[in-house]
Backbone as a ProteinNet text record, in pm:
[ID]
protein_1_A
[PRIMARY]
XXXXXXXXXXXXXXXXXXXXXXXXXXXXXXXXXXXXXXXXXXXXXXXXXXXXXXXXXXXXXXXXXXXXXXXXXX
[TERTIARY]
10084.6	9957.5	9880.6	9878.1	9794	9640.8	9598.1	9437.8	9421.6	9311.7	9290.5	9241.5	9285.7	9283.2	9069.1	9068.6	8954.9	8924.2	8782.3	8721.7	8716.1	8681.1	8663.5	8735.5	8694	8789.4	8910.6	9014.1	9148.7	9205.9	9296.9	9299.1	9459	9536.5	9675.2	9659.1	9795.7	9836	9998.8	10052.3	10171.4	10160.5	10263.1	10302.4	10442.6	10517.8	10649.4	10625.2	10740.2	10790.6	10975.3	10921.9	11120.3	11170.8	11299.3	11360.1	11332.4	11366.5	11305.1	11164.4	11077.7	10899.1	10888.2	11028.7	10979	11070.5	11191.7	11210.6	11096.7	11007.9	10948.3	10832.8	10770.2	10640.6	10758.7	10818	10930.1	10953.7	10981.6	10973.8	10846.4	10727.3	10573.9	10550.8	10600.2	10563.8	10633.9	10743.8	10800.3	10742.6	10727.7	10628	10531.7	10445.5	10281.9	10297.8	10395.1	10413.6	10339.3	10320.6	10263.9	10325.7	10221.1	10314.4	10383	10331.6	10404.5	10361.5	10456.2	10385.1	10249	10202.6	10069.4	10001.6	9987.9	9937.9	9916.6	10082.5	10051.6	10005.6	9997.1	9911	9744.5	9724.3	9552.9	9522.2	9572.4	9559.6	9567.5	9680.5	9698.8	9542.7	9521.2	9393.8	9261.6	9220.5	9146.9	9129.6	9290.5	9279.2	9218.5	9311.3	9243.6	9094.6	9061.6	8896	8828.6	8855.9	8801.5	8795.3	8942	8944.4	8875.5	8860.1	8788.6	8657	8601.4	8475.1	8420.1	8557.6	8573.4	8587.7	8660.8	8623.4	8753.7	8850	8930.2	9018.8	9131.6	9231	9269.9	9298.4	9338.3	9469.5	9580.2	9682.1	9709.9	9754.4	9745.9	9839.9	9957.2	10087.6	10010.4	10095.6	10056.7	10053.8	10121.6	10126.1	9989.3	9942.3	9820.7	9862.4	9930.9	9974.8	9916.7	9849	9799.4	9897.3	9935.1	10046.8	9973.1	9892	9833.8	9680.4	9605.1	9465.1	9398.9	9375.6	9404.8	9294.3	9211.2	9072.8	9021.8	9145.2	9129.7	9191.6	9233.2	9308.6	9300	9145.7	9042.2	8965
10775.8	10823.1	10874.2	10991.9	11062.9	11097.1	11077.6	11089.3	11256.4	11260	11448.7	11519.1	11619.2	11660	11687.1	11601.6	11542.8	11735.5	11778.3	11885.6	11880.5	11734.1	11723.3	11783.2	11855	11907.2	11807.8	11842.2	11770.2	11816.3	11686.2	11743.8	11688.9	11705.2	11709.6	11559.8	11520.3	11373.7	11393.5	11326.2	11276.4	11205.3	11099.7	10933.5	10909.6	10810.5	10790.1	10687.9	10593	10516.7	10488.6	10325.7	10332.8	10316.8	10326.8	10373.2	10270.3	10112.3	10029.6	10074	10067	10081.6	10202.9	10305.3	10452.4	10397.1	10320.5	10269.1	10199.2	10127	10038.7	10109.8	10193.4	10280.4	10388.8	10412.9	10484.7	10376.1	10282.7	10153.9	10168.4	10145.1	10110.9	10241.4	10346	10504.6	10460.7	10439.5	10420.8	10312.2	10204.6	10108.3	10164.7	10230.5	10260	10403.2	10482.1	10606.4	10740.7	10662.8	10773.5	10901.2	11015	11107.2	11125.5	11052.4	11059.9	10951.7	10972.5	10873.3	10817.5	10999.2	10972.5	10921.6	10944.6	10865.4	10728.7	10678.6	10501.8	10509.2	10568.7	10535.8	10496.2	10638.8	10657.9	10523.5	10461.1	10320.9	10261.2	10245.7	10129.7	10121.6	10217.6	10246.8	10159.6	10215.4	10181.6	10025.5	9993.1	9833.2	9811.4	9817.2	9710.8	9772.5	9808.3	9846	9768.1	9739.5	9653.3	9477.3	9433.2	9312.7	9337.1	9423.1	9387.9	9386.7	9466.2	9466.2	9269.6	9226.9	9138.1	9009	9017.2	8944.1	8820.9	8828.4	8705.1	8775.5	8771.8	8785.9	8664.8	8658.8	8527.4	8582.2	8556.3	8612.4	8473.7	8517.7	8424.8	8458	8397.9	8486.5	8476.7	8554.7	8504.9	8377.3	8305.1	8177	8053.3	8128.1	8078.7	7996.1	8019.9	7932.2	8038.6	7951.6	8066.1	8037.7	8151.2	8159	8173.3	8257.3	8242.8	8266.6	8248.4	8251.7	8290.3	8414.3	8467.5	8499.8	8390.2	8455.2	8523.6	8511.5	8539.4	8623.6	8734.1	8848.8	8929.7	8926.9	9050.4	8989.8
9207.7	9160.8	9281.7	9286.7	9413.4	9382	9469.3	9483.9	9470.3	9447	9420.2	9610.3	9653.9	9736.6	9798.6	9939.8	9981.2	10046.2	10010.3	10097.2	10247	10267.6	10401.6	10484.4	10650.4	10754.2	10735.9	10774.9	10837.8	10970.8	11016.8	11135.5	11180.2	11218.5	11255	11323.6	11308.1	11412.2	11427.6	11517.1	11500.8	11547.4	11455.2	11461.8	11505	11573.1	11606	11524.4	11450.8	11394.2	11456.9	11422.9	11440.7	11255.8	11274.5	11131.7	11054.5	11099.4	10996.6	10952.2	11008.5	10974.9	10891	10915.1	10856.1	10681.3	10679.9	10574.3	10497.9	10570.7	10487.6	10453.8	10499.3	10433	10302.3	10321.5	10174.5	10135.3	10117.9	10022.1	9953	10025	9999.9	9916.2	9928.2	9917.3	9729	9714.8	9572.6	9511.5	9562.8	9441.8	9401.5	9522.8	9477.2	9361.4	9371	9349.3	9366.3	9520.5	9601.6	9646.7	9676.1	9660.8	9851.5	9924.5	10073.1	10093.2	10219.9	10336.5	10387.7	10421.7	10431.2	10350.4	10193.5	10126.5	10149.8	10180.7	10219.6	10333	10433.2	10563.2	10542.7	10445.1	10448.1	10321.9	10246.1	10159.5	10255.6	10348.2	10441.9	10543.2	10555.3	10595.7	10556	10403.1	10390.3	10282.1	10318.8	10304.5	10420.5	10541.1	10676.6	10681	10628	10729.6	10585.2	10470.4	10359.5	10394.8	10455.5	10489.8	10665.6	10737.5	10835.8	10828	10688.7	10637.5	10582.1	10520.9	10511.4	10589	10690.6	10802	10766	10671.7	10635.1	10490.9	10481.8	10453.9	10378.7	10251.3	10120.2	10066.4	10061.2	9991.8	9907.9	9761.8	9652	9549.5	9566.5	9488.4	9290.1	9186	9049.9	9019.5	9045.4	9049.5	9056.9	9159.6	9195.1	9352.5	9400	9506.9	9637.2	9706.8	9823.3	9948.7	9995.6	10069.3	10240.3	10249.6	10352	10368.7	10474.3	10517.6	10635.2	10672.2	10807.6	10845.1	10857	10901.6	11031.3	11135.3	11294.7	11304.3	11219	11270.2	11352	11362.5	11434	11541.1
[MASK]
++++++++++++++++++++++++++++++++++++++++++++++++++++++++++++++++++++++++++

């Protein structure tokens, strides 16, 4: 599910990855059914700047069992 194309300027990057990390964002890229990479970068994005807005990190499987609590990440 892709977001609709942002007006804002854009501006070029290049990123190196090693092949595992570039596997695992194409992993991340097919669950979400995003339409690239970049897509999962710019989510990956604006998760961390939500939990750094946040200040603490709760992960809590369905279950209800909380797996971790990372309040010192930052």
């Amino acid at each position: 599910m892709s977001r609709p194309r942002s007006k804002q300027p854009k501006t070029r990057i290049t990123l190196e990855f090693t092949v595992p990390v570039r596997e695992r964002m194409e992993r991340i890229k097919d669950r979400l059914g995003a339409d690239s990479v970049t897509e999962v970068i710019r989510r990956s994005i604006l998760l961390y700047e939500a939990v750094l807005e946040a200040g603490a990190l709760r992960i809590v499987s369905k279950d209800d069992r909380e797996h971790a609590i990372l309040p010192d990440l930052f």
